[in-house]
VORO-917550 format. One record per atom (N, C-alpha, C): y, x, z; residue in one letter. Coordinates in steps of 0.001 Angstrom, whole numbers, padded with zeros to 6 digits, always signed. Example, Ala and Ser with C-alpha at 12.3 -4.5 7.8 and 13.67 -1.06 7.14 Angstrom:
<atoms>
-005690+013190+007800A-004500+012300+007800A-003300+013200+007800A-002250+012850+007080S-001060+013670+007140S+000030+012900+007870S
</atoms>
This chain:
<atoms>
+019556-010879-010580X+019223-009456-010417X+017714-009262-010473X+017295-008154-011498X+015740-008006-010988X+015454-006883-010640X+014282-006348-010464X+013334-005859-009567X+014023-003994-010488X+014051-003356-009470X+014880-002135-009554X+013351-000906-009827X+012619-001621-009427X+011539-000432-009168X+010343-000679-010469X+010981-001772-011180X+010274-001785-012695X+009977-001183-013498X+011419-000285-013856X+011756+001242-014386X+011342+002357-013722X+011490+002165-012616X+010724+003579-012545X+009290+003153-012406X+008368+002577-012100X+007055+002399-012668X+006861+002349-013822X+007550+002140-015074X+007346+002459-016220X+007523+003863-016885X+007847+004703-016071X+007841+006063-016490X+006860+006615-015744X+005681+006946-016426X+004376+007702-016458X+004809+008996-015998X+005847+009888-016314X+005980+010990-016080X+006210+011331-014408X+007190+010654-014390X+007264+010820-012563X+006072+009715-011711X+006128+010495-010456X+005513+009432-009614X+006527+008422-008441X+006055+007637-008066X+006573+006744-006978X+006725+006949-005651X+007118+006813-004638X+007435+007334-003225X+007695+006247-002596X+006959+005706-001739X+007451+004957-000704X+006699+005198+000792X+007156+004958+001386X+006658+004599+003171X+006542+003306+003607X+005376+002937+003990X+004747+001885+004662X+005158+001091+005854X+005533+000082+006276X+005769-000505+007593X+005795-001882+007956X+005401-002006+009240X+005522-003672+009752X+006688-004049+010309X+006964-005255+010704X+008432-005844+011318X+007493-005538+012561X+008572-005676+013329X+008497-005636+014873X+007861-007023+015538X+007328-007311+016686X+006322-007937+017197X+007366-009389+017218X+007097-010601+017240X+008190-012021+017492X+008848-011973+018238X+008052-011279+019729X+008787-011853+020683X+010123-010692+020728X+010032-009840+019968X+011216-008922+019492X+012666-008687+019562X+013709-008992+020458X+014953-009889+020130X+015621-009294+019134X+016398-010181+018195X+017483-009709+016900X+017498-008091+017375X+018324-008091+018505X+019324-006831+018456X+018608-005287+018349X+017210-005764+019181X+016159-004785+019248X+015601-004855+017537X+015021-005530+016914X+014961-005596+015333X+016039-004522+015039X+017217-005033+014927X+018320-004008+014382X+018247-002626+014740X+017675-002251+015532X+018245-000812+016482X+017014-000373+015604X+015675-000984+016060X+013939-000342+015071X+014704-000150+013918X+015176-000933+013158X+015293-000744+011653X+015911+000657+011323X+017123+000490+012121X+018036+002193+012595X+016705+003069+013012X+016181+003045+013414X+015688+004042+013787X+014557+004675+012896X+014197+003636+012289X+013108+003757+011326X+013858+005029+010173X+014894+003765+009279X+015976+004535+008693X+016025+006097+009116X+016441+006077+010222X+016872+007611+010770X+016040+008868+010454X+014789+008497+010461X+013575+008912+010368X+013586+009690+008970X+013375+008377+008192X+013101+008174+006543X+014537+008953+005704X+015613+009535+006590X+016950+009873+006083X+016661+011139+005316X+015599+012168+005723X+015828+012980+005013X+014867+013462+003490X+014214+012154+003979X+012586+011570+002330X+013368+011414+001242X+012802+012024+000069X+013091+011238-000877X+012692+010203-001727X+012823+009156-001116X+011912+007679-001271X+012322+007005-002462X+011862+005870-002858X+011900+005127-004162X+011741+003780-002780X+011215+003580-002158X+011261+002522-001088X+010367+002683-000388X+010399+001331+000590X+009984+001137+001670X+008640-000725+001363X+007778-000318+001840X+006462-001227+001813X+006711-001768+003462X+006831-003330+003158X+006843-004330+004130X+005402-004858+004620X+004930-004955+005569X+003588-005568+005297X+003543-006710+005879X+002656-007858+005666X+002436-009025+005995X+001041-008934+006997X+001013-008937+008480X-000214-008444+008903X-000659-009989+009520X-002282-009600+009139X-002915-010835+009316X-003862-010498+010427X-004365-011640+011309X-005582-011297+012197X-007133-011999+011681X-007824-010703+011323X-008529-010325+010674X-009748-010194+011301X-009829-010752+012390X-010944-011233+013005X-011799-011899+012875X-011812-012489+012004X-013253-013699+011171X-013499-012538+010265X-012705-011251+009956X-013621-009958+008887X-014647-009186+009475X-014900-009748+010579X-015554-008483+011323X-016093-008898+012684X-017057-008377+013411X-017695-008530+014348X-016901-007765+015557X-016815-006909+015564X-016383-005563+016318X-014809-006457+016978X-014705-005671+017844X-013743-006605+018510X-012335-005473+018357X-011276-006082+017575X-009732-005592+017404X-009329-003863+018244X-009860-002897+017814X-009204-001607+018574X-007946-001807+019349X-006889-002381+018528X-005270-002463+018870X-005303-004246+018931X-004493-005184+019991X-004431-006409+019689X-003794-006552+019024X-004198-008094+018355X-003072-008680+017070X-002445-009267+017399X-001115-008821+016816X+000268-009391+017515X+001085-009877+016329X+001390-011024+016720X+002495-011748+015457X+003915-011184+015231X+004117-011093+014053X+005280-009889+013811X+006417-011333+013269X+007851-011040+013133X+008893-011555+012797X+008300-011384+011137X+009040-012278+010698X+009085-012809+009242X+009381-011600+008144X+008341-011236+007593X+008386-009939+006839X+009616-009897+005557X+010207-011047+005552X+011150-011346+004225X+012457-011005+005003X+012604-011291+006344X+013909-011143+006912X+013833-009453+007135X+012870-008752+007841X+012319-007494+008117X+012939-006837+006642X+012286-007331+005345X+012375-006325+004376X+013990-006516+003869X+014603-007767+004180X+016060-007467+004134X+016797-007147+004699X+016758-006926+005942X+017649-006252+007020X+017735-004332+006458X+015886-003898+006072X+015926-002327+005746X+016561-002657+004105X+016396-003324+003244X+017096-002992+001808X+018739-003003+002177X+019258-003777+002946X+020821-003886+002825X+021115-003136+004269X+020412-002340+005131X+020857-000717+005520X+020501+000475+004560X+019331+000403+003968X+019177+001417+003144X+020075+001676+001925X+019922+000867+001456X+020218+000329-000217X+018697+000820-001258X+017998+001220-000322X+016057+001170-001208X+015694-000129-001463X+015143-000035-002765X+014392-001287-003038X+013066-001485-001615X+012483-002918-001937X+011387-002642-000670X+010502-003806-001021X+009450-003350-001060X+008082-004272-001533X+007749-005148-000428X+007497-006334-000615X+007375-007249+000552X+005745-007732+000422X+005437-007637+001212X+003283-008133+001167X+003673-009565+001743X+002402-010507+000956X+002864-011986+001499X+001490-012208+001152X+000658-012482+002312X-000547-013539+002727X-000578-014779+002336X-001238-014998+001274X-001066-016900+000859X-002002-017753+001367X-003203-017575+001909X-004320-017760+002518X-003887-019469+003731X-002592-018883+004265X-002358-019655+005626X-001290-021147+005001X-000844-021656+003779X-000229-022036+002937X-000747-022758+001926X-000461-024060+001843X-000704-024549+000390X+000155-024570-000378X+000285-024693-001865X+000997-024790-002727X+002710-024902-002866X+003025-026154-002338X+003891-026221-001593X+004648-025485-000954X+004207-025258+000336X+004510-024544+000802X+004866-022793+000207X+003697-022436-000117X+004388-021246-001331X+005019-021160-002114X+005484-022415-003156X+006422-022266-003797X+007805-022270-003216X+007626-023229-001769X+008554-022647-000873X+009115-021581-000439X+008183-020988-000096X+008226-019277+000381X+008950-018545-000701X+008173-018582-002058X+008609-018000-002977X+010112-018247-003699X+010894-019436-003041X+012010-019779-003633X+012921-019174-002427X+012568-019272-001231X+013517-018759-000120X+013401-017478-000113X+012553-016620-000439X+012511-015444-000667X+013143-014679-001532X+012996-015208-002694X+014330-014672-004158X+016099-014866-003598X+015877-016551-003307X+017471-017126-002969X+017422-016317-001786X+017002-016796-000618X+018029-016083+000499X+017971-014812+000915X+016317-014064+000458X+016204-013352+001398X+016511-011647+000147X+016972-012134-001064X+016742-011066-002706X+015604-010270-002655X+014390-010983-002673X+013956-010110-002568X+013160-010414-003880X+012591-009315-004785X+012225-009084-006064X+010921-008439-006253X+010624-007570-005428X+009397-006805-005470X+008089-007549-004610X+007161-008339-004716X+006231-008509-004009X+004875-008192-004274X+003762-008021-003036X+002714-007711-003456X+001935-008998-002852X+000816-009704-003059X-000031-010570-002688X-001095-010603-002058X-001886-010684-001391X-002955-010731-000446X-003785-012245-000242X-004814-012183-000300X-005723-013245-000107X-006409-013462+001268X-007037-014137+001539X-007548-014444+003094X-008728-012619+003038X-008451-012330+004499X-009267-011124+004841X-011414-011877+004634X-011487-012821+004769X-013121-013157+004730X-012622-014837+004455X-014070-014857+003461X-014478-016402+003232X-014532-017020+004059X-014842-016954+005452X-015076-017844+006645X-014090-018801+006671X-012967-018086+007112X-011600-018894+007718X-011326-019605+006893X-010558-020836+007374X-009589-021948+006352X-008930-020986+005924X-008785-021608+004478X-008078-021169+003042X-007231-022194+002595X-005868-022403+002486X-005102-023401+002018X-004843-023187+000663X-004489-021558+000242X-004444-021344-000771X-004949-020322-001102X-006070-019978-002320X-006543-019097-002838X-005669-018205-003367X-006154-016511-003131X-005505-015672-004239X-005442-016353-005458X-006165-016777-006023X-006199-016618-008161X-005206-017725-007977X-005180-019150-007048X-004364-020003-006971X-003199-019922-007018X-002925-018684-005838X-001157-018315-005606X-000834-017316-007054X-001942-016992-007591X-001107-016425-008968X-000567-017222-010149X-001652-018340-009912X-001492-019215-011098X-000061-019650-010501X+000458-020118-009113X+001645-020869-008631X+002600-019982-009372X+002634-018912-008860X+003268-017916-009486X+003975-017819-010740X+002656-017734-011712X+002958-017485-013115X+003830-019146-013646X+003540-020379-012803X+004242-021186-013104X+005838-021667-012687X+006055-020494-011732X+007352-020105-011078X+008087-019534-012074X+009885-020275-012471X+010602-019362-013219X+011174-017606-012635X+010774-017985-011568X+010871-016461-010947X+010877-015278-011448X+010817-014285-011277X+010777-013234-012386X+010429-012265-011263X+009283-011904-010533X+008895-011372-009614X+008125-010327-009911X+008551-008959-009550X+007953-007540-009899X+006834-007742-009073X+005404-008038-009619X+004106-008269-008659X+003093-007661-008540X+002929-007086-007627X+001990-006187-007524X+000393-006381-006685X-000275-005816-006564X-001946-006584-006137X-002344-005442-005004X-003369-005455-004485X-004133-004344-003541X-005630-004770-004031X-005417-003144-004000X-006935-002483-004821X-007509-001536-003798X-009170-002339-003688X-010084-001557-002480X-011190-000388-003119X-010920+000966-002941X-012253+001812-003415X-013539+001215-002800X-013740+001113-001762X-014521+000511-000519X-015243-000491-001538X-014448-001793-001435X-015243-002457-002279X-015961-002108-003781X-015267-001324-004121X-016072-000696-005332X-017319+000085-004977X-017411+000954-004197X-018466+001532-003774X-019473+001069-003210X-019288-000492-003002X-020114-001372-002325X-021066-002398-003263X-019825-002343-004533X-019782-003816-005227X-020058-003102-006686X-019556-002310-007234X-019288-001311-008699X-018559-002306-009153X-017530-003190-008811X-016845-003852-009743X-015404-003791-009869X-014532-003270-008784X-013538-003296-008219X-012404-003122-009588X-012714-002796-010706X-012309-002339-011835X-012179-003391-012584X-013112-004454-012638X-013075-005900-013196X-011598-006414-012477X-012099-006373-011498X-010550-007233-010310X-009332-006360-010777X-009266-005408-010876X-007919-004268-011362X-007688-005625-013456X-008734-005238-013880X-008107-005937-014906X-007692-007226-014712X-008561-008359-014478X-008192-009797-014141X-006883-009856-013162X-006725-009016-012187X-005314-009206-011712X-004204-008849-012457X-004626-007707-013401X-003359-007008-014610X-002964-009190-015502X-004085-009456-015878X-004093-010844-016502X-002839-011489-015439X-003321-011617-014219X-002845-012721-014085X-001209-012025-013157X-001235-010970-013758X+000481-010670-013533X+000394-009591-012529X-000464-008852-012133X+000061-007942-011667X+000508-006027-012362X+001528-005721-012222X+001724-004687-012662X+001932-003910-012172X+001452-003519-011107X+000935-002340-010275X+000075-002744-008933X-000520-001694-008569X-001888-001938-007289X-001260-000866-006158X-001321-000902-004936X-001672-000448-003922X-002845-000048-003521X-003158+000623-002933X-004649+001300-002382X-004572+000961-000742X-005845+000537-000306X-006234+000898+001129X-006188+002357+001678X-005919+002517+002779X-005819+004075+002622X-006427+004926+002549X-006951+006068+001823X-007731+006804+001319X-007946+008053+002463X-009337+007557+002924X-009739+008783+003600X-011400+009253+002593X-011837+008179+002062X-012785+009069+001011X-012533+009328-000127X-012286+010432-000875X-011676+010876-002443X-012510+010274-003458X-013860+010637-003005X-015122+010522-004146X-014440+008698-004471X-014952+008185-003587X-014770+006441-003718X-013690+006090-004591X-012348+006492-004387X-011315+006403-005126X-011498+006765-006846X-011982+008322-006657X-011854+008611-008093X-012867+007772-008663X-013912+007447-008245X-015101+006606-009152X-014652+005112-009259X-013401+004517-008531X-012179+003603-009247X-011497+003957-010139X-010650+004294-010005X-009874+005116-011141X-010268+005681-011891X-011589+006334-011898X-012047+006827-013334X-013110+005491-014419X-013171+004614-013508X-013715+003585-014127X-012874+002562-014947X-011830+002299-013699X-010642+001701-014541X-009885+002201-015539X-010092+003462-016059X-009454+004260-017019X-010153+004134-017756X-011468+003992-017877X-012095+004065-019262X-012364+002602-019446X-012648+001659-018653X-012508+000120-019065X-011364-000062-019573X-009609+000387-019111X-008620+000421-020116X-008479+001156-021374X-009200+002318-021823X-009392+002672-022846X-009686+002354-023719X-011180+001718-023340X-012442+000703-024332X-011510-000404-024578X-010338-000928-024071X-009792-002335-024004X-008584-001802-024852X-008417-000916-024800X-007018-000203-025433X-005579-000891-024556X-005554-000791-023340X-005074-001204-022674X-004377+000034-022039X-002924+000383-021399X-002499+000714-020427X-002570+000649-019337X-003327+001868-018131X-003549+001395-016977X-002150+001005-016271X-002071-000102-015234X-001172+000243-014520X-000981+001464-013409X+000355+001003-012658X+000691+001853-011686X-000454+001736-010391X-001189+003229-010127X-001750+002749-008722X-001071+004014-007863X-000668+003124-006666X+000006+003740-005359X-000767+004048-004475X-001057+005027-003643X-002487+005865-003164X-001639+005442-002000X-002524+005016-000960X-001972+004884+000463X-002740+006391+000919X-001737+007539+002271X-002362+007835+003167X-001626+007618+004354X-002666+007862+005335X-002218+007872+007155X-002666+008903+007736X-002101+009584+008544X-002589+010355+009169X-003342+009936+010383X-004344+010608+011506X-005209+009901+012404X-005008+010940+013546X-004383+010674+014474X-004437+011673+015846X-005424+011721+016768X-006445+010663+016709X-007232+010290+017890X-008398+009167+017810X-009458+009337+018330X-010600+008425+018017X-010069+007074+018238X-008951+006725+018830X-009052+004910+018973X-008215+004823+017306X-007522+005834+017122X-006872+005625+015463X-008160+005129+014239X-008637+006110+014429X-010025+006674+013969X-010800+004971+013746X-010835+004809+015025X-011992+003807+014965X-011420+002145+014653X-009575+002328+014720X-008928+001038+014089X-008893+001260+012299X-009279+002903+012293X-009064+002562+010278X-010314+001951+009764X-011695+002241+010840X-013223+002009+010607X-013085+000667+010336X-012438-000141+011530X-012388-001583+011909X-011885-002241+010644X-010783-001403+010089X-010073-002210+008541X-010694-002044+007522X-011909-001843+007966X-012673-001344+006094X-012525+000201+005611X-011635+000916+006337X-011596+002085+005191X-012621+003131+005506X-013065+003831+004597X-014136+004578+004732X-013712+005792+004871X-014931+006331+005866X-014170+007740+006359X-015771+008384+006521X-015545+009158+005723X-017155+009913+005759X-017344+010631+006946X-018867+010883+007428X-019022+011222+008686X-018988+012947+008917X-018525+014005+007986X-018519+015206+008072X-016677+014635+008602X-016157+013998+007521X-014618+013966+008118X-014028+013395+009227X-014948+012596+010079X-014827+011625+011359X-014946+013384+012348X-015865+014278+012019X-016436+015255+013213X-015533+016224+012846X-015160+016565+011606X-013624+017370+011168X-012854+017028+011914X-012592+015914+012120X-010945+015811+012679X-011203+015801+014179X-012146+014998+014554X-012000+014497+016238X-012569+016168+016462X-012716+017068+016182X-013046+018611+016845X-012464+019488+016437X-010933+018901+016004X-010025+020112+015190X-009492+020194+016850X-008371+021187+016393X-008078+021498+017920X-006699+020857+017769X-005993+020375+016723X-005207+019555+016367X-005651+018277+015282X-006212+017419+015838X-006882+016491+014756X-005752+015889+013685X-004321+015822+014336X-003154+015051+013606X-003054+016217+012721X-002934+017334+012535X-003055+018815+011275X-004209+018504+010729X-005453+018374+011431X-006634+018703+010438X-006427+017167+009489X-006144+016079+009770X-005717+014825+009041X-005086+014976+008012X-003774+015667+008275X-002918+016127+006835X-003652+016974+006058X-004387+017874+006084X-005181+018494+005629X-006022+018011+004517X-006661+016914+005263X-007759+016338+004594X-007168+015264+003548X-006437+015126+003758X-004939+013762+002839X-004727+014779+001739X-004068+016098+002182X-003791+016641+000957X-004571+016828-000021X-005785+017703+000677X-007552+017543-000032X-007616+016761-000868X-007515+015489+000047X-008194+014180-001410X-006942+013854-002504X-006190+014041-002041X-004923+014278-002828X-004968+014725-004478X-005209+016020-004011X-005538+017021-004674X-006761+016946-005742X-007990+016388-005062X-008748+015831-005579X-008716+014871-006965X-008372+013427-006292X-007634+012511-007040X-007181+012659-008443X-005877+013775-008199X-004751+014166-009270X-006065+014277-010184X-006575+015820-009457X-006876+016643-010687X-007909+015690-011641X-008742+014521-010919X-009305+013590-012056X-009074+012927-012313X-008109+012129-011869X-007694+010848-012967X-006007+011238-013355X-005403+011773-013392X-003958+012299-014268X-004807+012560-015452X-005613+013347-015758X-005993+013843-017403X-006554+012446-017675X-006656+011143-017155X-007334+009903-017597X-006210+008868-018128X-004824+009524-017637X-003799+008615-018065X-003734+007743-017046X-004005+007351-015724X-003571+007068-014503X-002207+007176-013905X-001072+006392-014078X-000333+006830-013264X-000163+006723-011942X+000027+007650-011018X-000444+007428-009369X+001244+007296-008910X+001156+006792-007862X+002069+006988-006881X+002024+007400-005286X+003011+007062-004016X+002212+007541-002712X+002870+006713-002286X+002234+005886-001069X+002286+005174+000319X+002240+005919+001151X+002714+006209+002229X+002713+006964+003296X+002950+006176+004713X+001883+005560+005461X+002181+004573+006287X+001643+005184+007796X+002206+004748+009057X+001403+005246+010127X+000342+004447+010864X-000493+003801+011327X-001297+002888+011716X-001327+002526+012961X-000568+003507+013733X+000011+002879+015201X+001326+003555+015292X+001657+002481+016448X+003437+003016+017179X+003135+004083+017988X+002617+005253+017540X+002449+006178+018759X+003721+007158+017852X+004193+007536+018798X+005409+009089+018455X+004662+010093+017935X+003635+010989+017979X+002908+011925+017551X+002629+011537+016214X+002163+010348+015907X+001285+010121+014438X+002538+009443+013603X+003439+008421+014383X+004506+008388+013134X+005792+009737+012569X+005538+010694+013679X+006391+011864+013443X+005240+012608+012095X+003949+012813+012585X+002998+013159+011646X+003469+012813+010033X+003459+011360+010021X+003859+010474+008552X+004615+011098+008105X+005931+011719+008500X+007163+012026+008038X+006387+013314+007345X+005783+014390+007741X+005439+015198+007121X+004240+015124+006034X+003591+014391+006489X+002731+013662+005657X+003164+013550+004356X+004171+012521+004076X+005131+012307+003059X+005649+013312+002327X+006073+014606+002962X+006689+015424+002874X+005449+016494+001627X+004513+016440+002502X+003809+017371+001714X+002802+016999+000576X+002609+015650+000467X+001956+014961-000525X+003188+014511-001852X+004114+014317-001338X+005219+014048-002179X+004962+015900-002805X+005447+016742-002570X+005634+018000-003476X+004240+018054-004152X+003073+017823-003625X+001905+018347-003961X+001623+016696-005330X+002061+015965-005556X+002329+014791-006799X+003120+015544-007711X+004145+015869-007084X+005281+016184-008009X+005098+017032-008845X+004511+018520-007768X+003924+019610-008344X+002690+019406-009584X+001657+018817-009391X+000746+018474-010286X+001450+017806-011899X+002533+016718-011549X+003175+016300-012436X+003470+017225-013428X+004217+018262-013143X+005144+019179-013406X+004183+019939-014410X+002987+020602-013623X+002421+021745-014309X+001924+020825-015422X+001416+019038-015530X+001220+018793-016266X+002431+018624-017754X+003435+018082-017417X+004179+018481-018410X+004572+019751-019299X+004651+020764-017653X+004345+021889-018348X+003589+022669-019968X+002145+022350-019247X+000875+021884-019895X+001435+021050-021348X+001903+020558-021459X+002048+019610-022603X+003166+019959-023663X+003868+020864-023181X+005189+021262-024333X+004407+022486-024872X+003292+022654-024725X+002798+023860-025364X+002004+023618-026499X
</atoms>
């Protein structure tokens, strides 16, 4: 069986839909796993999703000085996690897998128990968070393992604006990962627009000049209820400009003025890189277990999903004329 969400990433015309999430903490028991998953589900029942994004969370503490907002807590095995929600849902579901902690071996391990036991088809890859820490296995390494795997694995990469705005290269890495097998990107989550589009509009015209097809990129957002949110998205790298840090923490609802500003860059986004031949998609993830901000997500989803769709639309529109 392969990867279900192939086809619809190959149609430019529509966009993609999924929601973001972690497995539950180890010390977790089965039955409690089962009930989260239900409940998650319950949630997600009335979205109209294309799937669900598994994440592989790493402690990311050799990235950074600043000491962890939220502690890092070891989660249950993201391959069992993303099969328990595909065979309640029946959604495909992208699984994130850290190769960093693993040698060779061992990953081709991973990667064989993962197809056989766990079906799972869709993955995305991740490299160590900083040069510091032991590295068993390099990103470019686990691709090459990869590409020498008979596997047939729908693979996808994560793509940082951040680093582009830091680096101007982030567009090089979008191609060299297209090389070495990936066919679609994820985004960090986008709280600055400018940063993004000056990715995407770069990578569109480096695929042009190359006569190349961009791939699929999937726009992460989150919504933010509160300065310790606030200051765990700072902690992960994502950039949040300082008119939009004093926007939200002095709205009189900061979790509204958040959606707000999501739709904004949203909006933004579309309107410059769709005329570039970009096809986008949406992540919609929450960044803590608080009830206020994952109820937030649901609408989140809700209103960025029409406001894709909508843009889609008028563009086709636009085009039979």
């Amino acid at each position: 069986m392969s990867s279900l969400l192939e086809t619809r990433f190959a149609d430019h015309n529509r966009g993609v839909y999924f929601v973001g999430t972690t497995p539950p903490r180890s010390n977790t028991s089965v039955e409690r796993v089962d009930e989260i998953a239900d409940k998650l589900l319950e949630r997600l029942s009335a979205l109209d999703i294309d799937g669900l994004i598994v994440y592989d969370i790493q402690d990311e503490s050799s990235r950074i000085d600043k000491p962890r907002p939220f502690p890092y807590m070891e989660t249950h095995d993201p391959r069992e996690y993303s099969k328990l929600i595909r065979e309640k849902s029946g959604h495909p579901v992208i699984t994130y897998k850290s190769v960093s902690q693993r040698d060779k071996a061992d990953f081709n391990q991973w990667l064989n128990e993962a197809w056989d036991q766990y079906g799972i088809r869709d993955i995305v890859m991740v490299g160590s968070p900083s040069s510091t820490g032991q590295v068993k296995l390099s990103l470019n390494d686990a691709y090459s393992t990869l590409k020498e795997s008979p596997l047939d694995f729908n693979l996808g990469g994560v793509t940082i604006a951040e680093r582009h705005a830091s680096k101007g290269d982030e567009h090089h890495r979008l191609m060299t990962k297209s090389e070495q097998g990936c066919d679609f990107f994820v985004t960090q989550a986008v709280y600055n627009a400018q940063a993004t589009i000056d990715l995407l509009s770069r990578y569109a015209v480096e695929c042009r000049d190359k006569q190349i097809e961009p791939k699929r990129i999937v726009l992460t957002f989150t919504p933010c209820g509160s300065l310790k949110t606030l200051e765990f998205m700072e902690w992960l790298g994502i950039s949040v400009p300082e008119a939009t840090k004093i926007r939200i923490m002095n709205a009189h609802s900061p979790l509204s003025e958040s959606i707000k500003i999501c739709r904004n860059s949203l909006e933004q986004i579309v309107e410059a890189c769709l005329p570039l031949g970009v096809p986008l998609g949406l992540n919609i993830e929450s960044l803590t277990n608080r009830k206020d901000e994952i109820d937030a997500s649901i609408r989140l989803f809700k209103l960025l999903k029409a406001t894709l769709d909508l843009k889609l639309a008028e563009r086709e529109a636009a085009a039979s004329f």
